[in-house]
GULUMPA-237783 format. One record per residue (C-alpha): residue in one letter; x, y, z. Coordinates in pm, 1 decimal. Last residue first. Layout:
<node resn="A" c1="X" c2="Y" c3="Z"/>
...
//
This chain:
<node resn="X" c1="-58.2" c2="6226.7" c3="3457.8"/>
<node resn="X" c1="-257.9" c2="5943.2" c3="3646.6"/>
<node resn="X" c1="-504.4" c2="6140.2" c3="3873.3"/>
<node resn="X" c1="-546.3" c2="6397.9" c3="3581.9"/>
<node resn="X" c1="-681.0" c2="6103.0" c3="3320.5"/>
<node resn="X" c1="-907.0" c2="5995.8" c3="3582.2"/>
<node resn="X" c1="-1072.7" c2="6350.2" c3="3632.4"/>
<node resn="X" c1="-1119.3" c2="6389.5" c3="3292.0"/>
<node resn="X" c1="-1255.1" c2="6015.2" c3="3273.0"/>
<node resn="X" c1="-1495.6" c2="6120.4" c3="3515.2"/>
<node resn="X" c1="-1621.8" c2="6412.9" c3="3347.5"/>
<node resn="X" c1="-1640.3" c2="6251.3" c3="2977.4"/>
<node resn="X" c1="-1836.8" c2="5976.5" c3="3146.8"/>
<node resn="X" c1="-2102.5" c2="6235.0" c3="3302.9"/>
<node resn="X" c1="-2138.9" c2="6427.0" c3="3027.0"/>
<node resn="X" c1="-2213.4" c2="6110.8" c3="2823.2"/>
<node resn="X" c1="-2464.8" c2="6001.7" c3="3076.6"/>
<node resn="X" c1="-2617.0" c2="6329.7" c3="3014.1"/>
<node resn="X" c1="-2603.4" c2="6301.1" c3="2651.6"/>
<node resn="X" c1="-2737.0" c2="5920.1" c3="2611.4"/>
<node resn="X" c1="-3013.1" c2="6037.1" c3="2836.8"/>
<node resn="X" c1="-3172.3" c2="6326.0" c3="2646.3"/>
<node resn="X" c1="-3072.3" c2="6089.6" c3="2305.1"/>
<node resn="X" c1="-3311.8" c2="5880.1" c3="2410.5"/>
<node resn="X" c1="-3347.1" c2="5488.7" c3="2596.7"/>
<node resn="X" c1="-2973.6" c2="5498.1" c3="2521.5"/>
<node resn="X" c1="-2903.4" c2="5512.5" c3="2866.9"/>
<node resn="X" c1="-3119.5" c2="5262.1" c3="2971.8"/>
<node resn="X" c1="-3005.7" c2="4981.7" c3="2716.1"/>
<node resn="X" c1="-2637.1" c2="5105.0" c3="2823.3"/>
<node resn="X" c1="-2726.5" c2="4987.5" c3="3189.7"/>
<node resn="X" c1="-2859.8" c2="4670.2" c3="3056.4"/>
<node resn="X" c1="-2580.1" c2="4624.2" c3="2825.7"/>
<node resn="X" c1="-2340.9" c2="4664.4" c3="3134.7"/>
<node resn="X" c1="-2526.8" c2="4430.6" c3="3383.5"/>
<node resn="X" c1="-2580.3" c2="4102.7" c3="3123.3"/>
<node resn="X" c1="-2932.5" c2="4102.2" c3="2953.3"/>
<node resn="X" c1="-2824.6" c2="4073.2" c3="2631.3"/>
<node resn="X" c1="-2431.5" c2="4029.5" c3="2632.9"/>
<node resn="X" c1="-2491.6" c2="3638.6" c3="2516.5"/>
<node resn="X" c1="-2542.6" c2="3821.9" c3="2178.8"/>
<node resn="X" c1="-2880.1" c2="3878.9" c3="1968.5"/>
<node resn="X" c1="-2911.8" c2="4266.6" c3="2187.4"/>
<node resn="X" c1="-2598.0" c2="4297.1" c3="2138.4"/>
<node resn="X" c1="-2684.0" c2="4368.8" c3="1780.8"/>
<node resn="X" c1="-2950.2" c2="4652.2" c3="1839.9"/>
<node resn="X" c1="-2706.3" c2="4757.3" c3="2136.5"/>
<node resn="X" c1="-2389.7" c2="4887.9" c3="1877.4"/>
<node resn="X" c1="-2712.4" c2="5006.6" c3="1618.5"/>
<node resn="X" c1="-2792.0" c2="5192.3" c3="1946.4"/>
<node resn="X" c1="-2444.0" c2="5327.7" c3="2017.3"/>
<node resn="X" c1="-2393.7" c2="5407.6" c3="1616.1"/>
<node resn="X" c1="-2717.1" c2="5625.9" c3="1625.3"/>
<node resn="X" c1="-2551.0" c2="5793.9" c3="1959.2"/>
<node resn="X" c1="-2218.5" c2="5874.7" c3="1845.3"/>
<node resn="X" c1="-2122.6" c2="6160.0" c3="2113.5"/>
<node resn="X" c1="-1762.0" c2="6037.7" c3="2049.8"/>
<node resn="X" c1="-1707.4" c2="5901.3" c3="2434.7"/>
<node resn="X" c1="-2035.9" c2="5770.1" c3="2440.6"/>
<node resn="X" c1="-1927.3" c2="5589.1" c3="2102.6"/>
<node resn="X" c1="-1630.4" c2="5461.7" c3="2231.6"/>
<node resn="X" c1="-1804.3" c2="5384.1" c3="2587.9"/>
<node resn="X" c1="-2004.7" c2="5153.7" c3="2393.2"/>
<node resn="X" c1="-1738.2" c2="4971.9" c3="2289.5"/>
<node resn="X" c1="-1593.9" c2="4862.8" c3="2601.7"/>
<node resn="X" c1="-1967.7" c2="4803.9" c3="2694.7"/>
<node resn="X" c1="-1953.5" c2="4514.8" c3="2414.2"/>
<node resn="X" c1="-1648.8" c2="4391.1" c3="2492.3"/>
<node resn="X" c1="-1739.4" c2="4337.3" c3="2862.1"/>
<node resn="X" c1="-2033.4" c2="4194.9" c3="2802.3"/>
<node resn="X" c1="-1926.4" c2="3953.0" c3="2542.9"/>
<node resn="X" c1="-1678.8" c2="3874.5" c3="2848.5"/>
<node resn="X" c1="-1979.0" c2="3799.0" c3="3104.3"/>
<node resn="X" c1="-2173.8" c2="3610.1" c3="2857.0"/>
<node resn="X" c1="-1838.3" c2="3377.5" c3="2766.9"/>
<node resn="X" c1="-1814.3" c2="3323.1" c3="3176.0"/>
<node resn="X" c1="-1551.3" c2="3471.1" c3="3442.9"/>
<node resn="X" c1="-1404.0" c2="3205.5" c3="3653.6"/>
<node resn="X" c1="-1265.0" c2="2947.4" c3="3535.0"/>
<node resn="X" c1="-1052.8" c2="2774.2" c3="3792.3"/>
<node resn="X" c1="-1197.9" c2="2390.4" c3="3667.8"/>
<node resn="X" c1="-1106.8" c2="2518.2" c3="3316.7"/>
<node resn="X" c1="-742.1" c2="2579.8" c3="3396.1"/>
<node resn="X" c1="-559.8" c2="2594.5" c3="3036.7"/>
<node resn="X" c1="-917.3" c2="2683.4" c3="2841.2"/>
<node resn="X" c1="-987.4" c2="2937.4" c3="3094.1"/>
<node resn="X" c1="-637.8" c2="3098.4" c3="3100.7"/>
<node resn="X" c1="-706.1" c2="3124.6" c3="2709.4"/>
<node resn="X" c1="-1062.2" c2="3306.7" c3="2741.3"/>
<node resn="X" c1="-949.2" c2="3514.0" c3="2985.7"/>
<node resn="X" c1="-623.0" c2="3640.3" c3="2726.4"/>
<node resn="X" c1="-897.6" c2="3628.0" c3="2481.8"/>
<node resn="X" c1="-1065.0" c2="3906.9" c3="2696.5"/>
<node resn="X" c1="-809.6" c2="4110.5" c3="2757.1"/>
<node resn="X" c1="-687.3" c2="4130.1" c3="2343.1"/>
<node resn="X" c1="-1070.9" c2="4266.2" c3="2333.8"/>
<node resn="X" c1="-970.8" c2="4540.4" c3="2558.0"/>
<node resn="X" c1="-654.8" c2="4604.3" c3="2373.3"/>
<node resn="X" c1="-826.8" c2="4592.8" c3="2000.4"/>
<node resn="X" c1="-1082.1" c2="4850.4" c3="2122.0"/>
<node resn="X" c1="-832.4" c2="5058.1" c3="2277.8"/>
<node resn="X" c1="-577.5" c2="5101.3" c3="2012.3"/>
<node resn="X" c1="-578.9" c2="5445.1" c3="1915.9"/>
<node resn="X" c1="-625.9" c2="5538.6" c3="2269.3"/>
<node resn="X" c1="-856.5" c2="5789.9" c3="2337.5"/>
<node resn="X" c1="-1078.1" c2="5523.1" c3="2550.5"/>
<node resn="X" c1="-786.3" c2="5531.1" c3="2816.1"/>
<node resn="X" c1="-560.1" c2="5251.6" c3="2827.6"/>
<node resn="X" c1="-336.7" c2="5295.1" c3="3066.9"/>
<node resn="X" c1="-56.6" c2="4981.6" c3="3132.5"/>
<node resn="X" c1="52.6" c2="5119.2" c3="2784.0"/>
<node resn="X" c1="205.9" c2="5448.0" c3="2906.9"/>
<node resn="X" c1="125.9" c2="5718.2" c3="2742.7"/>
<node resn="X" c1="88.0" c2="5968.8" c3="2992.2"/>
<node resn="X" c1="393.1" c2="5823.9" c3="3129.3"/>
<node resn="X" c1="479.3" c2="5632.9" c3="3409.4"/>
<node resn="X" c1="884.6" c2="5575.7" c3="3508.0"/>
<node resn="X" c1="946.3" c2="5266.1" c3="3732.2"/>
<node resn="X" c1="1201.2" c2="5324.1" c3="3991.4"/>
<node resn="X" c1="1342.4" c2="4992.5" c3="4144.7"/>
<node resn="X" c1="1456.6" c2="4818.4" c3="4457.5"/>
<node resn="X" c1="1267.6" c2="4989.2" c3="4770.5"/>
<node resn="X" c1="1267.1" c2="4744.6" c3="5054.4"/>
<node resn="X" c1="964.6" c2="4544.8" c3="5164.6"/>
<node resn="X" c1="1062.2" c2="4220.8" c3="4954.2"/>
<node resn="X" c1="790.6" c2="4106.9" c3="4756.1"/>
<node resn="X" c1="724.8" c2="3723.5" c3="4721.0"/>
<node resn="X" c1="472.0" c2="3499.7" c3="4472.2"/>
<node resn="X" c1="439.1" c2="3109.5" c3="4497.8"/>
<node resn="X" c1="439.8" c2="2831.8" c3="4248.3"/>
<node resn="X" c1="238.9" c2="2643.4" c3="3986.7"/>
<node resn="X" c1="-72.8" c2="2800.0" c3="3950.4"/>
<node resn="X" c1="-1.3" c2="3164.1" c3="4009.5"/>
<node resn="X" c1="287.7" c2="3121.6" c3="3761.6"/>
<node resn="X" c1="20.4" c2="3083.6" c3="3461.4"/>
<node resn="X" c1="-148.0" c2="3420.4" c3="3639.8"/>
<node resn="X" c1="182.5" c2="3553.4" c3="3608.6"/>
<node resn="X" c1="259.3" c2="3509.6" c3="3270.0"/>
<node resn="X" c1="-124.1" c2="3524.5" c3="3097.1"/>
<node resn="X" c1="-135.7" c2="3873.0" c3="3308.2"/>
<node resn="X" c1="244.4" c2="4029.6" c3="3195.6"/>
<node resn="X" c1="263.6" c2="3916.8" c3="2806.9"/>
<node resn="X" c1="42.0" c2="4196.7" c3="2735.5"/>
<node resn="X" c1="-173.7" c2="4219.8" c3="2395.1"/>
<node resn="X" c1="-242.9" c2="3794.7" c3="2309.4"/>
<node resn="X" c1="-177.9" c2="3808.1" c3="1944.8"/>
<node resn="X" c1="-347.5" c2="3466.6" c3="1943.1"/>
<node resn="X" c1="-0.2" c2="3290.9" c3="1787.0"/>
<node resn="X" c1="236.4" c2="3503.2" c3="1992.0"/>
<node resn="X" c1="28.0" c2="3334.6" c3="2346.0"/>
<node resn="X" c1="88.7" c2="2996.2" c3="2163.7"/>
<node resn="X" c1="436.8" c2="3014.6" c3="2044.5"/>
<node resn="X" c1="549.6" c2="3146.7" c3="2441.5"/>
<node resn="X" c1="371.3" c2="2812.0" c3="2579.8"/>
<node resn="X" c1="471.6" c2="2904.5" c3="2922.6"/>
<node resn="X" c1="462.7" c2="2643.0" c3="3204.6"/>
<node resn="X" c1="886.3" c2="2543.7" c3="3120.5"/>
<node resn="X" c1="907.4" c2="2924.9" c3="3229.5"/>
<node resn="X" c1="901.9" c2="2778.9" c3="3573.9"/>
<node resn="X" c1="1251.9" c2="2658.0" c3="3509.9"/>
<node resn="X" c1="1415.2" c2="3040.1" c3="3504.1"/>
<node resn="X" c1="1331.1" c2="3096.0" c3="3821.7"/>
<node resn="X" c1="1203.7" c2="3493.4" c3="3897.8"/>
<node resn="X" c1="1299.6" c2="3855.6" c3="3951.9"/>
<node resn="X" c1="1128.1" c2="4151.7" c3="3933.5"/>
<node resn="X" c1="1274.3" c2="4452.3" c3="3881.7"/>
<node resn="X" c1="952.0" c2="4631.7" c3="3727.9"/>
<node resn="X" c1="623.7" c2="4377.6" c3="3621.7"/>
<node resn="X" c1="379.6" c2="4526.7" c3="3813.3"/>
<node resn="X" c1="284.5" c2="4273.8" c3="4087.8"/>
<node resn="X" c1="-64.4" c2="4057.5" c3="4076.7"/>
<node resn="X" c1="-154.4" c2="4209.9" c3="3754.4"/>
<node resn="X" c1="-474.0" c2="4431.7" c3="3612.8"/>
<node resn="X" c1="-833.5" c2="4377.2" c3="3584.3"/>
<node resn="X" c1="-1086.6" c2="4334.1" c3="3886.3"/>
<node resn="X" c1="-1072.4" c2="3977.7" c3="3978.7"/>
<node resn="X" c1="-1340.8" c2="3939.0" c3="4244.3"/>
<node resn="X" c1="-1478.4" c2="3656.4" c3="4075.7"/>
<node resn="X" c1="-1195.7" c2="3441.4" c3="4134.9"/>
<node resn="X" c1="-872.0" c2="3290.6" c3="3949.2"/>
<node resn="X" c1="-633.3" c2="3581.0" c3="3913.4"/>
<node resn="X" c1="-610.3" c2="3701.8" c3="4223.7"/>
<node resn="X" c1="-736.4" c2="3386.4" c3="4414.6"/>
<node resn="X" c1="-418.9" c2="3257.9" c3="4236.3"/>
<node resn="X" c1="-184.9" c2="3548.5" c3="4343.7"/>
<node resn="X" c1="-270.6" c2="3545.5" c3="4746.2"/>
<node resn="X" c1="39.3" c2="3560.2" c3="4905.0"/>
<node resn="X" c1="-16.4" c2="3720.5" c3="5201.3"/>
<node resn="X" c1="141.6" c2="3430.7" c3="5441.3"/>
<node resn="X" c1="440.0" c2="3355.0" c3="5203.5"/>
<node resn="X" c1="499.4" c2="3693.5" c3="5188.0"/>
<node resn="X" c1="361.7" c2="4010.7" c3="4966.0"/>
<node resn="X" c1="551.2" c2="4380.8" c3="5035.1"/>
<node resn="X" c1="306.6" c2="4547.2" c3="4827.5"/>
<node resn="X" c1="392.2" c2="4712.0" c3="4440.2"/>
<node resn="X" c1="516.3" c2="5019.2" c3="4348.9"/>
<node resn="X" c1="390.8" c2="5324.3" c3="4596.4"/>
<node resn="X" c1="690.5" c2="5476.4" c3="4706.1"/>
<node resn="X" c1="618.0" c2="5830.5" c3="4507.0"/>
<node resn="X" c1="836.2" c2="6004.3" c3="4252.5"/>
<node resn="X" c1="685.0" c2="6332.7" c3="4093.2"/>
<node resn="X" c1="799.2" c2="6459.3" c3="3832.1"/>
<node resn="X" c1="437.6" c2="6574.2" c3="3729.9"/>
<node resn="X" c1="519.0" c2="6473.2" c3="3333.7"/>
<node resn="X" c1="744.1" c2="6210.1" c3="3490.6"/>
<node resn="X" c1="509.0" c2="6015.4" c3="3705.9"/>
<node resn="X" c1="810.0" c2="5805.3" c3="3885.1"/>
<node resn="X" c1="621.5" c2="5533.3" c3="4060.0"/>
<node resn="X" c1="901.5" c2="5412.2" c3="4322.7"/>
<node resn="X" c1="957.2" c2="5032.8" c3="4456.5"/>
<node resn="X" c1="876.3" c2="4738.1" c3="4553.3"/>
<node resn="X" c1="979.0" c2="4421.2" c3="4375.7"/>
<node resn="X" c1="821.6" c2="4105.4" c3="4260.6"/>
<node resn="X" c1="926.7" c2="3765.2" c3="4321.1"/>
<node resn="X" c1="829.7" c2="3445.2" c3="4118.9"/>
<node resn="X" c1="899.7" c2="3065.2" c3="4187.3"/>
<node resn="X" c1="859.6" c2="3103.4" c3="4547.4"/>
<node resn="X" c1="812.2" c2="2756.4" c3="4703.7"/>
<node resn="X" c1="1192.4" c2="2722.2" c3="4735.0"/>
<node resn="X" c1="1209.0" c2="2967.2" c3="4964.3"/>
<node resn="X" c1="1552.4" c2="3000.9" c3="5095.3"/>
<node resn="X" c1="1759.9" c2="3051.6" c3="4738.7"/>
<node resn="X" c1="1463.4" c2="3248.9" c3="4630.9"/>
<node resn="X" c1="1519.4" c2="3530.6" c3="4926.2"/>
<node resn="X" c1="1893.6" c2="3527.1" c3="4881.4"/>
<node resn="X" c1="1828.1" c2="3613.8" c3="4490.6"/>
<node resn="X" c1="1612.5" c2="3857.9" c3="4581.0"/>
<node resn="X" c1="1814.2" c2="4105.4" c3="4807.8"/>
<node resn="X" c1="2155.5" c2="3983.7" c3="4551.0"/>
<node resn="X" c1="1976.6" c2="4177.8" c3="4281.5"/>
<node resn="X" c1="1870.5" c2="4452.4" c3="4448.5"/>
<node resn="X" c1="2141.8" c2="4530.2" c3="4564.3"/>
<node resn="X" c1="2281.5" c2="4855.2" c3="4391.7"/>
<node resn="X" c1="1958.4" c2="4956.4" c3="4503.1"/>
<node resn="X" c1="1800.7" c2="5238.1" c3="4277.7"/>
<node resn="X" c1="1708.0" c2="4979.4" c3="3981.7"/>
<node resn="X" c1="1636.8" c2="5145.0" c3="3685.9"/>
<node resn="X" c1="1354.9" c2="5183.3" c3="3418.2"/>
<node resn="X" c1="1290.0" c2="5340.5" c3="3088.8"/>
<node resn="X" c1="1451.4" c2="5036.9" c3="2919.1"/>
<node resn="X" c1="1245.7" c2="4802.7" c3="3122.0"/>
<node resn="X" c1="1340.5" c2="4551.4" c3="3350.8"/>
<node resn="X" c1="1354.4" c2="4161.8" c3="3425.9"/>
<node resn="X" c1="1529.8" c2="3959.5" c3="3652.8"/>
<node resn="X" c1="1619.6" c2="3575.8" c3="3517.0"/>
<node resn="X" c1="1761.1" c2="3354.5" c3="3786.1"/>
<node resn="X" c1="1902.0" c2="3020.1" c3="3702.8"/>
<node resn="X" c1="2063.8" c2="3216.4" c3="3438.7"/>
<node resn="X" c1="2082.9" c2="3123.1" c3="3056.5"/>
<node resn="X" c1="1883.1" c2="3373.8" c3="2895.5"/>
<node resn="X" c1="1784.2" c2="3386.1" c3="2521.8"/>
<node resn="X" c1="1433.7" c2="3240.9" c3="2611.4"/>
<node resn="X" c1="1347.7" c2="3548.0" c3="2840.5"/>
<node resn="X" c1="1484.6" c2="3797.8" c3="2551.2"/>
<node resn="X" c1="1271.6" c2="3610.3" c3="2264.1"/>
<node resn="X" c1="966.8" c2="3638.8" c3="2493.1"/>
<node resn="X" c1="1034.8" c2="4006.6" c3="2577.3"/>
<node resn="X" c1="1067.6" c2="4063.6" c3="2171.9"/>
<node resn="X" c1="763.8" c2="3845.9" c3="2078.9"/>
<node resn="X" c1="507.3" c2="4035.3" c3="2377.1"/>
<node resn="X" c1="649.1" c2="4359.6" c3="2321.3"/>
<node resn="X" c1="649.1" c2="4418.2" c3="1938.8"/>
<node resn="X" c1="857.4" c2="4231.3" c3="1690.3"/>
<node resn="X" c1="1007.6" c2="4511.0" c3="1530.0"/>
<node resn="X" c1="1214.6" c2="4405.9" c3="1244.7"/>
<node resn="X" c1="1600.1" c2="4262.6" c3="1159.5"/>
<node resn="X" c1="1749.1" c2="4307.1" c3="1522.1"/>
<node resn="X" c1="2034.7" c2="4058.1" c3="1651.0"/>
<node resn="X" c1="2019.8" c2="4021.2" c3="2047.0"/>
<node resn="X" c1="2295.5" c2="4216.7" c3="2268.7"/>
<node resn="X" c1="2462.9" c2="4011.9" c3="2508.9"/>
<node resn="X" c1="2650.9" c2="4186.8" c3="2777.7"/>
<node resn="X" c1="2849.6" c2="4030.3" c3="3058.1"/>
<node resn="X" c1="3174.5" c2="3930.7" c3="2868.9"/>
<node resn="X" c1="3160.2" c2="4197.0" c3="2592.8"/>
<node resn="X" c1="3117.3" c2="4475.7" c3="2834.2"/>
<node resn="X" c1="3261.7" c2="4741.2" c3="2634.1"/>
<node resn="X" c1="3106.4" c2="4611.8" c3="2328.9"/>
<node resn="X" c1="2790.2" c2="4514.7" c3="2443.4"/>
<node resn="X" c1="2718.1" c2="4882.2" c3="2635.3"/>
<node resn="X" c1="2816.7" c2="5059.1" c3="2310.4"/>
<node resn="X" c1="2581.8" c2="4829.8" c3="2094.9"/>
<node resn="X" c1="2311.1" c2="4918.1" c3="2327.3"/>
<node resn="X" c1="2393.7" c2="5278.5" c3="2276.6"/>
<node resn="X" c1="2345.4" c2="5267.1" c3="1888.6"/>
<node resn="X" c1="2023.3" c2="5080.4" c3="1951.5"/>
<node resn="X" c1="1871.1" c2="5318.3" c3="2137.8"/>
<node resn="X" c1="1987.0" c2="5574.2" c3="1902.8"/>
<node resn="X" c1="1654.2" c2="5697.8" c3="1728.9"/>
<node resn="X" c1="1408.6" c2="5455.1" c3="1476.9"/>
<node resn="X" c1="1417.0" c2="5169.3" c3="1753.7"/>
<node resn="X" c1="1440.6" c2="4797.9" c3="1586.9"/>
<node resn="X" c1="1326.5" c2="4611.7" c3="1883.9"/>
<node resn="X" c1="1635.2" c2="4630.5" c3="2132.9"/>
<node resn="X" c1="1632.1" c2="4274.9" c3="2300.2"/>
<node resn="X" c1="1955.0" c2="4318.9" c3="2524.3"/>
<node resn="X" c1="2087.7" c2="4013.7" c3="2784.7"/>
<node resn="X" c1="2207.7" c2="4119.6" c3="3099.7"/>
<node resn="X" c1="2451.7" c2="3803.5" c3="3230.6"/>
<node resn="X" c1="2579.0" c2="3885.2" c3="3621.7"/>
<node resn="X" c1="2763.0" c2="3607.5" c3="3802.4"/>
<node resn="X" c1="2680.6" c2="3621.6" c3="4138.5"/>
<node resn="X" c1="2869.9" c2="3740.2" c3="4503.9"/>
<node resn="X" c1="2687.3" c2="4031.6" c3="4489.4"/>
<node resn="X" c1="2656.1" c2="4414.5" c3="4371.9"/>
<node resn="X" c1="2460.7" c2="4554.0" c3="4109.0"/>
<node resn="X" c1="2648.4" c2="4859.0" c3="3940.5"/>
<node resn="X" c1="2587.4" c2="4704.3" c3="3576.8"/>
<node resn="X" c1="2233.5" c2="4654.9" c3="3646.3"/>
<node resn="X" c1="2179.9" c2="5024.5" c3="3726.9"/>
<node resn="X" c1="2421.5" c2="5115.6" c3="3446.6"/>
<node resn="X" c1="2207.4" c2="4957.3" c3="3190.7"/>
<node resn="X" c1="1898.7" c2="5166.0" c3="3286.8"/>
<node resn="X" c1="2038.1" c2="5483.8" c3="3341.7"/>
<node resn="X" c1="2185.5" c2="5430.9" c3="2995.8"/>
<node resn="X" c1="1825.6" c2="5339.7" c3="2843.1"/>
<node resn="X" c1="1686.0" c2="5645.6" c3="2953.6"/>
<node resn="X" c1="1732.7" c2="5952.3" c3="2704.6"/>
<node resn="X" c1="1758.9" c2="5674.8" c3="2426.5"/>
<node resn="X" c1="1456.8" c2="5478.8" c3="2422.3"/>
<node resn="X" c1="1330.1" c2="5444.5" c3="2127.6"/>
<node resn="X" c1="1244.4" c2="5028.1" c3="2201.7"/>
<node resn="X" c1="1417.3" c2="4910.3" c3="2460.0"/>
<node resn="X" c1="1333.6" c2="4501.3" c3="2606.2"/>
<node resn="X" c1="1596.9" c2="4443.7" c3="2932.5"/>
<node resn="X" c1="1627.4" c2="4083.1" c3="3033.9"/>
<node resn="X" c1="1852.8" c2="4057.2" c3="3337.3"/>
<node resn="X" c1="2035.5" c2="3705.5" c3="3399.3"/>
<node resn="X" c1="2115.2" c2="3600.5" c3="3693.4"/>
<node resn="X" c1="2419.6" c2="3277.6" c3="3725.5"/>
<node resn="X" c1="2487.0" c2="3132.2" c3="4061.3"/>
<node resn="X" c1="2821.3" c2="3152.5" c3="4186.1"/>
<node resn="X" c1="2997.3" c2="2773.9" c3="4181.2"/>
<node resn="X" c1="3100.8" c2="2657.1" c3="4546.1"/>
<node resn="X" c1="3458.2" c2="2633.2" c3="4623.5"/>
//
């Protein structure tokens, strides 16, 4: 008789108790011939996630592992102390806001990555679940094959436009090709997500896969941190946190490199510019363009747009208006 395969699910919570039971339950209810480990990093919530966890590892003391709290790590040190805590050849992960709607989903991707060895990482399809609109759309993700796959021209090209491959809900992937992440390192430069330095590692080593049914439901909120909008508290230290997460893939796969240090100090620099646009700061956007101006920014497309705008204050308010408009109308698309 042939040994089952071990999956493990890594679920992260943090205050999270009016979802985290949907959550656990979805994994519970999976169905396949597998051994099931879900493995708990609750970060120290200040309401009754933690509570519930506990619950869930007690009455499932064989399946559930619940990991030992003394202070909030944050995402990045919490999801990487979950992955390294698991012991399956497979390791799914999921959010404690999330849920998988296909009691198998599980067994869908595991039979996919016991036939394609190439595919070290598979996302899943799914809903968006916009819960201030509650609205639930089937727009998660892309069915990707072996013949779309395209993750390392993703990540490793000029055309890169911000963001991940797949959204990191329900996926599933090999526990060995986490040997290519230096979790210490990524901690150590405060790196902001632990999603793009992750997959775009992957995207060097193996291939991605999406499966075209519908496995998972992935809850957005107004708040959500895969939207930064330029009213977020953090949104300076988030955008830079982008940019040394470049710089790092560009030290690890220099011959891939893609985006240069004048193009980044660009970046940060128009980042911050849109802070003060957004604030109507206009002496604190010019003394922002006075000093980019002795910066490998100069002369790169955003500061010379900015150098235009800021050309009076006439200018600087209309292209203010303009900004404020559009992100208006952004922040209404998402919410």
């Amino acid at each position: 008789m042939n040994k089952k395969t071990k999956i493990s699910v890594a679920v992260i919570t943090y205050n999270q108790e009016d979802t985290i039971r949907q959550t656990l339950d979805s994994i519970l209810m999976q169905k396949g011939d597998f051994d099931l480990e879900l493995v708990i990093g609750e970060d120290c919530s200040k309401d009754h996630t933690w509570d519930i966890c506990n619950e869930y590892a007690t009455k499932y003391p064989d399946i559930v592992r619940l990991l030992p709290n003394t202070h909030n790590l944050g995402i990045t040190a919490n999801y990487f102390r979950v992955l390294q805590a698991c012991t399956g050849e497979y390791i799914a992960d999921i959010s404690g806001d999330d849920y998988y709607c296909d009691d198998y989903a599980l067994a869908k991707q595991e039979a996919f990555l016991q036939h394609h060895l190439e595919v070290g990482f598979m996302g899943a399809r799914g809903y968006e679940y916009f819960v201030k609109k509650k609205i639930k759309t089937p727009t998660l993700n892309r069915e990707i094959t072996l013949e779309t796959d395209n993750s390392k021209q993703f990540y490793f090209s000029t055309a890169y436009k911000g963001g991940v491959y797949v959204r990191p809900v329900g996926d599933m992937m090999r526990r060995d090709i986490l040997r290519y992440i230096d979790f210490d390192e990524i901690i150590r430069r405060h790196l902001p997500v632990e999603d793009y330095p992750m997959q775009a590692i992957f995207a060097q080593h193996c291939h991605f896969a999406c499966l075209p049914d519908l496995l998972v439901v992935y809850r957005i909120y107004d708040t959500s941190s895969t939207f930064v909008p330029v009213t977020h508290p953090h949104y300076l230290s988030i955008n830079k946190g982008l940019m040394d997460t470049r710089r790092y893939l560009n030290e690890l796969f220099p011959q891939d490199a893609c985006f240069s240090e004048e193009w980044m100090q660009d970046y940060e620099f128009y980042k911050e510019f849109l802070l003060y646009l957004h604030k109507w700061q206009y002496k604190k956007a010019k003394d922002l363009l006075a000093h980019a101006a002795q910066t490998k920014a100069a002369g790169q497309p955003h500061y010379m747009q900015a150098k235009r705008m800021t050309r009076s204050w006439l200018r600087f308010i209309a292209f203010a208006i303009y900004k404020e408009l559009m992100y208006i109308k952004d922040i209404k698309n998402r919410t």
